[in-house]
PyMOL commands that place a pseudoatom at each C-alpha (Angstrom):
pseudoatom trace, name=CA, resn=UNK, resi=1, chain=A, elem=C, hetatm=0, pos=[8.773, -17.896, 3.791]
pseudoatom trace, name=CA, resn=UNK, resi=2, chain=A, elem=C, hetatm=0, pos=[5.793, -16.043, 5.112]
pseudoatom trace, name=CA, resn=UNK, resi=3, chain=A, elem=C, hetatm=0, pos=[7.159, -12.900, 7.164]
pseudoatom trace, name=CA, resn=UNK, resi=4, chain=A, elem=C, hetatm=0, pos=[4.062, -11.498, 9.809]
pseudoatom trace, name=CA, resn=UNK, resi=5, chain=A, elem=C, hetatm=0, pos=[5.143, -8.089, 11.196]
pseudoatom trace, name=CA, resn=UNK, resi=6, chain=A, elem=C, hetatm=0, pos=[2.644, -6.409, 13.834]
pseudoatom trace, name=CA, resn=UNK, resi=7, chain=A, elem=C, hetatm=0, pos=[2.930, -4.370, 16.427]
pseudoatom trace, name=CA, resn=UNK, resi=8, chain=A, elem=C, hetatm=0, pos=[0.465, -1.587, 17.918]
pseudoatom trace, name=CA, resn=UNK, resi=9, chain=A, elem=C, hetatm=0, pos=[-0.071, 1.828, 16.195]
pseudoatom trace, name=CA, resn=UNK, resi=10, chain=A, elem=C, hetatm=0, pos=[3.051, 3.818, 17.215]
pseudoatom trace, name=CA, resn=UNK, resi=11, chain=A, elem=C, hetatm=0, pos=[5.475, 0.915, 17.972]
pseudoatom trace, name=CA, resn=UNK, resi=12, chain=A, elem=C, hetatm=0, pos=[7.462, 2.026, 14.430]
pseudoatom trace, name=CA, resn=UNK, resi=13, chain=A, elem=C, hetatm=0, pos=[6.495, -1.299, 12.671]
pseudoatom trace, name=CA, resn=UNK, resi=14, chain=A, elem=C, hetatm=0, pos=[5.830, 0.656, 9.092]
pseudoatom trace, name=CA, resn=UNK, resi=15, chain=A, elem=C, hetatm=0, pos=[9.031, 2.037, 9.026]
pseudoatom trace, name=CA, resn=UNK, resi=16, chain=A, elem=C, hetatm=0, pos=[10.849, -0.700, 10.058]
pseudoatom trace, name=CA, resn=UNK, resi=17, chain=A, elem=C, hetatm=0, pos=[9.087, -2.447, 7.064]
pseudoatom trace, name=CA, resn=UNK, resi=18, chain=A, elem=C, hetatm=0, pos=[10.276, 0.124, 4.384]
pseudoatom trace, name=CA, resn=UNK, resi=19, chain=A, elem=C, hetatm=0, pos=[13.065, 0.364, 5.605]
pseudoatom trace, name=CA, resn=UNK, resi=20, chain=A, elem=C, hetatm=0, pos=[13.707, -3.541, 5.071]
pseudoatom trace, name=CA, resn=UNK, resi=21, chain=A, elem=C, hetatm=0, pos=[12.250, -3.083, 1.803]
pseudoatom trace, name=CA, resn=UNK, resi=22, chain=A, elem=C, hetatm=0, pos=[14.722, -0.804, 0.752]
pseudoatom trace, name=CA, resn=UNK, resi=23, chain=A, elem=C, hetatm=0, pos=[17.547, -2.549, 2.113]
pseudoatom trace, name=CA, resn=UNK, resi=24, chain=A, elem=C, hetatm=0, pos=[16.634, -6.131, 0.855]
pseudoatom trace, name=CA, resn=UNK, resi=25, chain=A, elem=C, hetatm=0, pos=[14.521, -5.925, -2.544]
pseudoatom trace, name=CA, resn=UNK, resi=26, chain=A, elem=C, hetatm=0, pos=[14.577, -9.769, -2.899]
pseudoatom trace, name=CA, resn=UNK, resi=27, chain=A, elem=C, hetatm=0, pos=[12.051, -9.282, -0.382]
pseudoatom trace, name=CA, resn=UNK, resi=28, chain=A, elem=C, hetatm=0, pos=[8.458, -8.830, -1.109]
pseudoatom trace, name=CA, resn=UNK, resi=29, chain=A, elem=C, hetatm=0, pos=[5.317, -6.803, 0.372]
pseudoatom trace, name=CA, resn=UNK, resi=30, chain=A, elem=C, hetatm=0, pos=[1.806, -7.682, 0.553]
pseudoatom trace, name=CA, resn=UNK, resi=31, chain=A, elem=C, hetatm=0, pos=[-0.029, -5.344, -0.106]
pseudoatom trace, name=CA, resn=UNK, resi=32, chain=A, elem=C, hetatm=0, pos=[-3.547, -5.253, 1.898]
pseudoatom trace, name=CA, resn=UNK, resi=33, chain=A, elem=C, hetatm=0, pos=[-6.820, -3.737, 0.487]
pseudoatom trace, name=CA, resn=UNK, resi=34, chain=A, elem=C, hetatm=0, pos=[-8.071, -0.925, 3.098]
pseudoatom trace, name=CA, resn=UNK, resi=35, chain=A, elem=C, hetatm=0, pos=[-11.559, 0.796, 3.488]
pseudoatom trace, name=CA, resn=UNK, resi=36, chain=A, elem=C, hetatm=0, pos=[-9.361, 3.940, 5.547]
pseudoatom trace, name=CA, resn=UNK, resi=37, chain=A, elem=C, hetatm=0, pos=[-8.582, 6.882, 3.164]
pseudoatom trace, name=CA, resn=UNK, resi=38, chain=A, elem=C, hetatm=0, pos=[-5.218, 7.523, 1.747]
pseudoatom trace, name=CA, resn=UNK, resi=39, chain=A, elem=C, hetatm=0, pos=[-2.909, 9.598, 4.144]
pseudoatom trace, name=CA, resn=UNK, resi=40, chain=A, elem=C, hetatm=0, pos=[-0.441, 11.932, 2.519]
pseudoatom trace, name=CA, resn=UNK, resi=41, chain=A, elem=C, hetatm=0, pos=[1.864, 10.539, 0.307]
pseudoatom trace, name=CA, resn=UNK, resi=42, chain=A, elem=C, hetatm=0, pos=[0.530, 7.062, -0.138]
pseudoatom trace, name=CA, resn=UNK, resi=43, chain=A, elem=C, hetatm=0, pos=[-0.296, 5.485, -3.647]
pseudoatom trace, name=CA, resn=UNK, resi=44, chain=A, elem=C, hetatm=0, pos=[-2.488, 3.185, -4.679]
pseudoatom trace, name=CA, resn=UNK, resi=45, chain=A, elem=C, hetatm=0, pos=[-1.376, -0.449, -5.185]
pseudoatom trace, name=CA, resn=UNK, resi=46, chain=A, elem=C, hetatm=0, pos=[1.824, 0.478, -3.619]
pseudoatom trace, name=CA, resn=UNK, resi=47, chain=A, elem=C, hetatm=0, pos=[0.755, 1.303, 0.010]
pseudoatom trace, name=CA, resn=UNK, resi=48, chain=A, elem=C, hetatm=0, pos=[-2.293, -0.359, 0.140]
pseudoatom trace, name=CA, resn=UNK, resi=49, chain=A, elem=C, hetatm=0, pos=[-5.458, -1.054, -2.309]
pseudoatom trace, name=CA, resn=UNK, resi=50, chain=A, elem=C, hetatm=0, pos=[-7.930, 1.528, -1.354]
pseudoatom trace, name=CA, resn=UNK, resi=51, chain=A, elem=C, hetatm=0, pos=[-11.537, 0.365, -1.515]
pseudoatom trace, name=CA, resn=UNK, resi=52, chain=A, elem=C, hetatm=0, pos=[-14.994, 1.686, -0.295]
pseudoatom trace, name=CA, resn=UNK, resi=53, chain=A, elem=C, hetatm=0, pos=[-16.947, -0.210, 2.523]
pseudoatom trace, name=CA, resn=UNK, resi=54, chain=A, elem=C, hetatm=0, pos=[-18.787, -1.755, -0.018]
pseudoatom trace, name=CA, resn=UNK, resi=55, chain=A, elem=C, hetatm=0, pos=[-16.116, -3.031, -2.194]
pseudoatom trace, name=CA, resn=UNK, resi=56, chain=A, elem=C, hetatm=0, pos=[-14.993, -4.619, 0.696]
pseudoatom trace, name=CA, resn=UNK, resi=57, chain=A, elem=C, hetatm=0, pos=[-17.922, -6.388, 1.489]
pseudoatom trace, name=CA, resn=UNK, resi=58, chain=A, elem=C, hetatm=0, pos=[-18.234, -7.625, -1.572]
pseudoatom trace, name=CA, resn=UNK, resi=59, chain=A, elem=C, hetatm=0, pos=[-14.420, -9.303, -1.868]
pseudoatom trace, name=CA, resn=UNK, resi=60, chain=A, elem=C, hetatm=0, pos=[-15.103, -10.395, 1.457]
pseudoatom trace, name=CA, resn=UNK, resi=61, chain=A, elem=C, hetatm=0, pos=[-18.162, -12.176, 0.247]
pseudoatom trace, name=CA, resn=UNK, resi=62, chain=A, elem=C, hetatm=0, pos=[-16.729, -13.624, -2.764]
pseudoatom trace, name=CA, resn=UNK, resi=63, chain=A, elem=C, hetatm=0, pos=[-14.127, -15.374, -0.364]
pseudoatom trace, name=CA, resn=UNK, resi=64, chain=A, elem=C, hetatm=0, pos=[-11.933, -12.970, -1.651]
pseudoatom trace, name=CA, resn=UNK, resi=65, chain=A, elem=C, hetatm=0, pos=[-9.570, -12.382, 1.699]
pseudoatom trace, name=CA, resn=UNK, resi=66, chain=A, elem=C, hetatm=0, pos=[-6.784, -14.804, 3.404]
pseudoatom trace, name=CA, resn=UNK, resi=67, chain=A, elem=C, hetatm=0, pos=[-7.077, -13.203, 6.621]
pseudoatom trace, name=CA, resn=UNK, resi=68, chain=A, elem=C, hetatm=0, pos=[-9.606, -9.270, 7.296]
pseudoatom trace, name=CA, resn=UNK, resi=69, chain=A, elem=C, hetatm=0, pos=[-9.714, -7.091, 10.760]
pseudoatom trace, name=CA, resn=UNK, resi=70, chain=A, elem=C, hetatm=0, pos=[-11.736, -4.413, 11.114]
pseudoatom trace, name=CA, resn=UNK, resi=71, chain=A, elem=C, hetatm=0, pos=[-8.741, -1.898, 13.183]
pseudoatom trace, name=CA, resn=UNK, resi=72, chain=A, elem=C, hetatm=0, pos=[-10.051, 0.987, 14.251]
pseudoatom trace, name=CA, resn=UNK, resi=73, chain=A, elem=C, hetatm=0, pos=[-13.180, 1.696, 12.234]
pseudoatom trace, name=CA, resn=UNK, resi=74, chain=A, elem=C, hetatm=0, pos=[-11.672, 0.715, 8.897]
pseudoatom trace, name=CA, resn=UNK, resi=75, chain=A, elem=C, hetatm=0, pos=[-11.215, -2.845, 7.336]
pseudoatom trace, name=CA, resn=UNK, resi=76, chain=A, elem=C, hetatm=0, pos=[-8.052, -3.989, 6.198]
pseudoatom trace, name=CA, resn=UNK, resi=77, chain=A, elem=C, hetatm=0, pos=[-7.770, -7.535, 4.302]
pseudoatom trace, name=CA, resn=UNK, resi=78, chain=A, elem=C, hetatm=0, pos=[-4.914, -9.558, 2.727]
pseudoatom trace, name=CA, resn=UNK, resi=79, chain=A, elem=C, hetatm=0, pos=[-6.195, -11.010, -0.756]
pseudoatom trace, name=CA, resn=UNK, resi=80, chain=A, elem=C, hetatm=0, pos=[-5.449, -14.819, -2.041]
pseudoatom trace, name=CA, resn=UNK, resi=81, chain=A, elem=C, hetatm=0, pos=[-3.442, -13.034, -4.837]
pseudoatom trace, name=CA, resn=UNK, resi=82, chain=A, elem=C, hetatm=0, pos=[-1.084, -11.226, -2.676]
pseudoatom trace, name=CA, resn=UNK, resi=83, chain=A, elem=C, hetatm=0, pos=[-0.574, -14.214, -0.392]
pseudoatom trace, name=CA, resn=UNK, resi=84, chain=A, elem=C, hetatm=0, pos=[0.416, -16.841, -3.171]
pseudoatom trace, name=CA, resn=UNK, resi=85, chain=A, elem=C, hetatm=0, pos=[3.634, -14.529, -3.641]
pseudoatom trace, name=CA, resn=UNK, resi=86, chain=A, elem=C, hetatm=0, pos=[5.396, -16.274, -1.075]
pseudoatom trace, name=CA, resn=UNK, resi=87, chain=A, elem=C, hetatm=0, pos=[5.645, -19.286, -2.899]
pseudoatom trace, name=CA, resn=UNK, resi=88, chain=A, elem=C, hetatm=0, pos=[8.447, -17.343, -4.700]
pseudoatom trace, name=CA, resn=UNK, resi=89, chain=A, elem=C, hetatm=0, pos=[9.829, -15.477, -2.568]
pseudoatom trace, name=CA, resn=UNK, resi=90, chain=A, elem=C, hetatm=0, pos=[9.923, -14.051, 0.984]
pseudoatom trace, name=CA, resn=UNK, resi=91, chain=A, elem=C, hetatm=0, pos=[6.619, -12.022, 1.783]
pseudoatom trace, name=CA, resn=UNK, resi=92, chain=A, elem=C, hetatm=0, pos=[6.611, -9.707, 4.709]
pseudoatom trace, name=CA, resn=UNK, resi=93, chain=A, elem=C, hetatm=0, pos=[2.715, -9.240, 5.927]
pseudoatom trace, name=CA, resn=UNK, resi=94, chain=A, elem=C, hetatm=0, pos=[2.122, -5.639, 7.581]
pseudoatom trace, name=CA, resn=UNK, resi=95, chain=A, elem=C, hetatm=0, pos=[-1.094, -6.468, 9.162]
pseudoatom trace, name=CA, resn=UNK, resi=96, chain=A, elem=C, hetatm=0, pos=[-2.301, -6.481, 13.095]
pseudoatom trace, name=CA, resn=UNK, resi=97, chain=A, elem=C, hetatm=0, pos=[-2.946, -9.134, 15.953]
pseudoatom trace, name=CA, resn=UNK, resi=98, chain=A, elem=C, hetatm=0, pos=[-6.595, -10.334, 14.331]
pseudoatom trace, name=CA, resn=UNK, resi=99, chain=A, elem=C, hetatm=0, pos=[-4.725, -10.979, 11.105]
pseudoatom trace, name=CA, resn=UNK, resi=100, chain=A, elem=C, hetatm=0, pos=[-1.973, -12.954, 12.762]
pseudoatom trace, name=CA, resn=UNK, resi=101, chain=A, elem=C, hetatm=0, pos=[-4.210, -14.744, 14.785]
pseudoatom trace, name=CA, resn=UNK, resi=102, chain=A, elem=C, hetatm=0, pos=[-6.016, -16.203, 11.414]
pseudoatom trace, name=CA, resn=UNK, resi=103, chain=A, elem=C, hetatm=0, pos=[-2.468, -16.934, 9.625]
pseudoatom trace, name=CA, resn=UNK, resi=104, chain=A, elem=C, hetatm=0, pos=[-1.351, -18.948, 12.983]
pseudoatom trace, name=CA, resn=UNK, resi=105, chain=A, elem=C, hetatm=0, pos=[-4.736, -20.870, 12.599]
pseudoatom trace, name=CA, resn=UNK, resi=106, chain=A, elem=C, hetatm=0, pos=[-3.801, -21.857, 9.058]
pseudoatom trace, name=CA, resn=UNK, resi=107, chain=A, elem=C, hetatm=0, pos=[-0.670, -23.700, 10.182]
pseudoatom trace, name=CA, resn=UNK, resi=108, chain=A, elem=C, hetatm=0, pos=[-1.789, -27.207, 8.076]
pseudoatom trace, name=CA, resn=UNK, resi=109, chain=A, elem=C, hetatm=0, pos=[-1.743, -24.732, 4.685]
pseudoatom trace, name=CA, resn=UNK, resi=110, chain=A, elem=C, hetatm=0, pos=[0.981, -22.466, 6.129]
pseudoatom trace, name=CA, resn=UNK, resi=111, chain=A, elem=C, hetatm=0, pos=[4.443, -24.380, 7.057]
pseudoatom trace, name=CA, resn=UNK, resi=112, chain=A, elem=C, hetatm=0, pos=[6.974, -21.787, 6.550]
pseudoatom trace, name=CA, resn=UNK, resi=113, chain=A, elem=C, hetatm=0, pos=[5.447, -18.590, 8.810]
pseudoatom trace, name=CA, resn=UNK, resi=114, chain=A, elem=C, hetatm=0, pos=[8.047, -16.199, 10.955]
pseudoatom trace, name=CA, resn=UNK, resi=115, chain=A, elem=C, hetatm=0, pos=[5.863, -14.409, 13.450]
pseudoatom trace, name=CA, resn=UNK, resi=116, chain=A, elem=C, hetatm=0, pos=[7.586, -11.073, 14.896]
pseudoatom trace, name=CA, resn=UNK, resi=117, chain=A, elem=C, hetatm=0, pos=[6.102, -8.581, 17.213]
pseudoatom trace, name=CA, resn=UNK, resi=118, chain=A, elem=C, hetatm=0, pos=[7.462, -4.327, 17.521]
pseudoatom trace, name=CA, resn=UNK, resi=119, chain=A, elem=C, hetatm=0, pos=[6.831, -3.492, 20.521]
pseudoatom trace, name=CA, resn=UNK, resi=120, chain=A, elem=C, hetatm=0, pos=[7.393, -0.078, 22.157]
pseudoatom trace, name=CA, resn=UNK, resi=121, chain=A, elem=C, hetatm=0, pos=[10.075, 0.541, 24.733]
pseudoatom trace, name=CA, resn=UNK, resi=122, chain=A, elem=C, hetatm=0, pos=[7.476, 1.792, 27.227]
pseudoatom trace, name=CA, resn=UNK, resi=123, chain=A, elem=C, hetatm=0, pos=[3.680, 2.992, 27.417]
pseudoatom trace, name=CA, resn=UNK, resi=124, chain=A, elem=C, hetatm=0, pos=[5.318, 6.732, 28.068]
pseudoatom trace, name=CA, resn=UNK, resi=125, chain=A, elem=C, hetatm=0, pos=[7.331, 6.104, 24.653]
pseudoatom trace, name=CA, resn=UNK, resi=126, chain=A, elem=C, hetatm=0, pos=[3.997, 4.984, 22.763]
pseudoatom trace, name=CA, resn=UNK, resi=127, chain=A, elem=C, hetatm=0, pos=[2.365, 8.227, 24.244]
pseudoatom trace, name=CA, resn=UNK, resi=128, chain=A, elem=C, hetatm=0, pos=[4.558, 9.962, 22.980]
pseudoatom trace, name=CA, resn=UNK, resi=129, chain=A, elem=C, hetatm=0, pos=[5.014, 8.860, 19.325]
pseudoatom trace, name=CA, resn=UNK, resi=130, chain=A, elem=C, hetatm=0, pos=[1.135, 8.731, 19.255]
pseudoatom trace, name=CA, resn=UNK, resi=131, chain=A, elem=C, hetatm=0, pos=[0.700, 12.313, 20.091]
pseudoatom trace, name=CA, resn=UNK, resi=132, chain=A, elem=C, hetatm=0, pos=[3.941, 13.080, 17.874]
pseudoatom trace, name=CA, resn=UNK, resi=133, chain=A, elem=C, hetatm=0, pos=[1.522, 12.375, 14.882]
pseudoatom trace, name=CA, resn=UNK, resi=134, chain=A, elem=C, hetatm=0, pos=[-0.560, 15.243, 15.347]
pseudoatom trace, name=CA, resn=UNK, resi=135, chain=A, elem=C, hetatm=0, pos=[-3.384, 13.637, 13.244]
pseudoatom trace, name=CA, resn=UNK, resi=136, chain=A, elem=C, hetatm=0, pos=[-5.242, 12.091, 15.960]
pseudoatom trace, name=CA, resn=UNK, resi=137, chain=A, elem=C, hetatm=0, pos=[-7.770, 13.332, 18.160]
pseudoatom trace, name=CA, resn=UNK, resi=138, chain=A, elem=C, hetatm=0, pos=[-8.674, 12.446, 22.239]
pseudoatom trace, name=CA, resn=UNK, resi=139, chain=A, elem=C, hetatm=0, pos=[-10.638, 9.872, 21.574]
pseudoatom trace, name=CA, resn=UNK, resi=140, chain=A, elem=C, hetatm=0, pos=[-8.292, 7.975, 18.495]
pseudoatom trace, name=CA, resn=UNK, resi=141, chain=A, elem=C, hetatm=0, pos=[-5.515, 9.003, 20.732]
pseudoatom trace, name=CA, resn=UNK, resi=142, chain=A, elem=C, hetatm=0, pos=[-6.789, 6.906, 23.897]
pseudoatom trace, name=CA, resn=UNK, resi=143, chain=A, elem=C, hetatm=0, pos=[-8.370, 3.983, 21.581]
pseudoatom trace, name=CA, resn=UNK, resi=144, chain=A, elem=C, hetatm=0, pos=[-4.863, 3.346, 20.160]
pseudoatom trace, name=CA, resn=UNK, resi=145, chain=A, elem=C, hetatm=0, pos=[-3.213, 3.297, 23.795]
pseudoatom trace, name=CA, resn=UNK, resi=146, chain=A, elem=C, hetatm=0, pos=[-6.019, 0.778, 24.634]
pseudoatom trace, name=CA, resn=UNK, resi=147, chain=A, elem=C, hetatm=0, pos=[-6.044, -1.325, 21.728]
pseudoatom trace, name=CA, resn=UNK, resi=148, chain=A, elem=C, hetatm=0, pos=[-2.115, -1.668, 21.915]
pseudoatom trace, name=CA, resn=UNK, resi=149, chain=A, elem=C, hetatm=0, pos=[-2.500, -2.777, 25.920]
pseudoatom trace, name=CA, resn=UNK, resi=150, chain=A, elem=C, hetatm=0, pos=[-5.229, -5.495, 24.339]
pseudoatom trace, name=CA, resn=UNK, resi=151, chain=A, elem=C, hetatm=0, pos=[-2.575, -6.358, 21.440]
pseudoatom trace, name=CA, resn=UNK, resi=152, chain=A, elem=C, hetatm=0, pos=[0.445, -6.798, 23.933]
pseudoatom trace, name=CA, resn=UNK, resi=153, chain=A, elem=C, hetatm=0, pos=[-1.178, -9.264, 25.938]
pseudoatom trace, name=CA, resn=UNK, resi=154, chain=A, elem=C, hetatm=0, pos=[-1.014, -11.894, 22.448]
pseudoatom trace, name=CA, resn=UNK, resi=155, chain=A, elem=C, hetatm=0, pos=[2.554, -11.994, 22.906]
pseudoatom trace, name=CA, resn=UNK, resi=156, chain=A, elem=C, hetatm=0, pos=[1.933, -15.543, 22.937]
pseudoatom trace, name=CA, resn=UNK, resi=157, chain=A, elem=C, hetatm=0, pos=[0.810, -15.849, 19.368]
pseudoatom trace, name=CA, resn=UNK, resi=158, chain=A, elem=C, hetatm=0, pos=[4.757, -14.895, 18.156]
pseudoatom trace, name=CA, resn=UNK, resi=159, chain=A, elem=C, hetatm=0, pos=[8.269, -16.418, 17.611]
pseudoatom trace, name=CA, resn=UNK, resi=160, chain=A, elem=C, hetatm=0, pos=[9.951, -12.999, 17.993]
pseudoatom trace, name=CA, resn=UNK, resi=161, chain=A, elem=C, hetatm=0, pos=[10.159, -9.775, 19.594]
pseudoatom trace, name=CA, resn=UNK, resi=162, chain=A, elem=C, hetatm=0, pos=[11.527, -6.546, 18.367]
pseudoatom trace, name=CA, resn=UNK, resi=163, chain=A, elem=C, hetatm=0, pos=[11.727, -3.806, 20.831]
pseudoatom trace, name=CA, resn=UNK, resi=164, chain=A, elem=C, hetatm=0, pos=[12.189, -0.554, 18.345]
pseudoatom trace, name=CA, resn=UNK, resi=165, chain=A, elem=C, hetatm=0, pos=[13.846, 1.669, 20.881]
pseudoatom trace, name=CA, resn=UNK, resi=166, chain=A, elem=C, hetatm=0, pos=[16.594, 2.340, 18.196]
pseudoatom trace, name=CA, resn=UNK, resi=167, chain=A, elem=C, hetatm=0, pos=[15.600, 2.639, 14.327]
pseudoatom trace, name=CA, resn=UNK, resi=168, chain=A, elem=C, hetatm=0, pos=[18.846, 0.910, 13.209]
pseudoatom trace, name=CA, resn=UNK, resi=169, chain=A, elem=C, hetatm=0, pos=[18.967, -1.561, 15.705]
pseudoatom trace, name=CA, resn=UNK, resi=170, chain=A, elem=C, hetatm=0, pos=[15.541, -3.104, 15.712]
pseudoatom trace, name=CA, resn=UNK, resi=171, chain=A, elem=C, hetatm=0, pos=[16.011, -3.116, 11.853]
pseudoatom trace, name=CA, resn=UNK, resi=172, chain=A, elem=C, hetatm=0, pos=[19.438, -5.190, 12.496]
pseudoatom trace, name=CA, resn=UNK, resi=173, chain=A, elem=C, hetatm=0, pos=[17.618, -7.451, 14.581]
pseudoatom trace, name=CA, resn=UNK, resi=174, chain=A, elem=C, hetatm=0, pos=[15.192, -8.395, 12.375]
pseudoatom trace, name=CA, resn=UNK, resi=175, chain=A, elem=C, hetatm=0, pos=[17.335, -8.825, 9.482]
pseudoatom trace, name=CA, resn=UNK, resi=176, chain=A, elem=C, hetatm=0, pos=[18.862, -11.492, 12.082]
pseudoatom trace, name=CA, resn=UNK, resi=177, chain=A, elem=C, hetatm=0, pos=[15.819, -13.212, 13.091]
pseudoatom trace, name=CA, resn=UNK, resi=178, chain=A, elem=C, hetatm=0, pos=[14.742, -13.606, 9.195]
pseudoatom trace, name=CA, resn=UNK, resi=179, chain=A, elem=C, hetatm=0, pos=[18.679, -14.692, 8.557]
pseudoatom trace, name=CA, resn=UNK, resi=180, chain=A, elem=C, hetatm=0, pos=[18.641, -17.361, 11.252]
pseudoatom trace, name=CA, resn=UNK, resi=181, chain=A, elem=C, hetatm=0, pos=[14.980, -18.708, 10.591]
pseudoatom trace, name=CA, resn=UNK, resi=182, chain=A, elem=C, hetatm=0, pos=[16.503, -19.717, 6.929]
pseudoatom trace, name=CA, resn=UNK, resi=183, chain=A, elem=C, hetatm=0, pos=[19.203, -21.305, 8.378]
pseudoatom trace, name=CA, resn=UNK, resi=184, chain=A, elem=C, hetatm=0, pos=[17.377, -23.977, 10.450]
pseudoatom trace, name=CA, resn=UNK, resi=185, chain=A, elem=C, hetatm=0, pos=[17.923, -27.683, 9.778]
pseudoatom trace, name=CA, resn=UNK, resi=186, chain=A, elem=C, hetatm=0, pos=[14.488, -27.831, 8.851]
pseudoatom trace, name=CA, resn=UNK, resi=187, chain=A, elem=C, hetatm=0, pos=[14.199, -25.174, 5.927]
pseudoatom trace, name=CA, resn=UNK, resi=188, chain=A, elem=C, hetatm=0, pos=[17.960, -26.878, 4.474]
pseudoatom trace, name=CA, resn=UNK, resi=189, chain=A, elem=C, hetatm=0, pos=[17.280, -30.187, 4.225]
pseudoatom trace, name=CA, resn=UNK, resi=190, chain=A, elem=C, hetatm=0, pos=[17.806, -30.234, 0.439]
pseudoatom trace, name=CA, resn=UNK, resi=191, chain=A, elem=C, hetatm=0, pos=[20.755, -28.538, 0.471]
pseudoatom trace, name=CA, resn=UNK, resi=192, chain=A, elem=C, hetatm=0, pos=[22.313, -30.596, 3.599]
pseudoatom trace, name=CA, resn=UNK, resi=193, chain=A, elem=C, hetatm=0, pos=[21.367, -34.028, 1.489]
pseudoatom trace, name=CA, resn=UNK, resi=194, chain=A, elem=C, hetatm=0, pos=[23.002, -33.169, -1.600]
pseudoatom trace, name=CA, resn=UNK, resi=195, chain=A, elem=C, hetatm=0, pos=[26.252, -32.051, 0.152]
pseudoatom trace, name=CA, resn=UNK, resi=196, chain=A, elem=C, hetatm=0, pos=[26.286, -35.406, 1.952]
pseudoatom trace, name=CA, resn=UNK, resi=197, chain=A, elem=C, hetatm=0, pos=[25.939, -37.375, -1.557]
pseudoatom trace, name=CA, resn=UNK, resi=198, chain=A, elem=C, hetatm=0, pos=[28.736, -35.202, -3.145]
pseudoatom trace, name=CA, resn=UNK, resi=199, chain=A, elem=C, hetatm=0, pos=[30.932, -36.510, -0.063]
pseudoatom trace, name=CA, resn=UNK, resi=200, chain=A, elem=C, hetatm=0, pos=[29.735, -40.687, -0.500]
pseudoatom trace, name=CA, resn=UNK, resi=201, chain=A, elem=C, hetatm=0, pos=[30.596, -40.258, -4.278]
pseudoatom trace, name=CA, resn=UNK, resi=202, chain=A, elem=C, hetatm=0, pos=[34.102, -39.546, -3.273]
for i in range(1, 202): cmd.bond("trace and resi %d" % i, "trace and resi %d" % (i + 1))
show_as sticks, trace
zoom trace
């Protein structure tokens, strides 16, 4: 199954993602290719794929990309390579609303998708975390509060909603919502049919 995680800058969706990672290794991350610099801490091919602007361009010519979004100032794209991992396992997708948008549109190659939004507890909660980071200037600082108002308002586009106004909670919740999208009638029909046939050979 395909596992889309988004949520505006400050909403907590990064950690919530590691810290799923680390609970659940069965599970496995895509890892996007990004034209934005490496922050502290952050390795290549683990984080992200670091690339120059050019780079970019050229994957993105070469048809290279699933789904791209240019998110403030930098490009971020997911790669065919990284995408074809789900056919082995769950893959969770850190990416934003433009990336989403594309995997929804894909629905005739992409059956199995969980769409789940992080949202904030409040705008004066966002604020907060935002300026908590101490990397961003003014103008980032009000771009990010703007572009999560423009991101909220695709609420439509999910299945789920997170609201991370606890660490451990929103993490149990979405350890639930994966749990109970694999239990659908729809994702265990094999498994249904062959315990009815062990029950007519009796």
């Amino acid at each position: 199954m395909l596992i889309v995680i988004t949520g505006p800058s400050g909403a907590g969706k990064t950690t919530l993602i590691r810290r799923l990672l680390e609970k659940h290794p069965e599970l496995k991350f895509s890892v996007s290719h990004t034209t934005r610099p490496p922050r502290p801490g952050e390795i290549d091919g683990v984080d992200y794929h670091f690339v120059s602007e050019a780079e970019f361009t050229r994957l993105l010519k070469k048809g290279f990309f699933v789904e791209w979004a240019v998110v403030h100032g930098f490009h971020y794209g997911t790669s065919k390579n990284e995408f074809k991992k789900s056919r082995f396992s769950d893959l969770i997708l850190d990416i934003d609303v433009q990336g989403a948008k594309q995997i929804r549109n894909m629905n005739q190659k992409v059956k199995e998708a969980l769409f789940i939004f992080i949202l904030p507890p409040s705008r004066a909660c966002l604020e907060k975390r935002l300026m908590a980071r101490g990397d961003l200037s003014m103008a980032e600082f009000e771009l990010r509060l703007r572009k999560a108002s423009q991101e909220i308002k695709s609420y439509r586009l999910f299945d789920y909603f997170v609201i991370n106004d606890d660490l451990d909670r929103a993490l149990d919740q979405i350890e639930a919502i994966i749990l109970a999208e694999h239990l659908r009638l729809s994702k265990m029909k094999k498994q249904i049919k062959e315990i009815l046939n062990s029950f007519r050979m009796k």
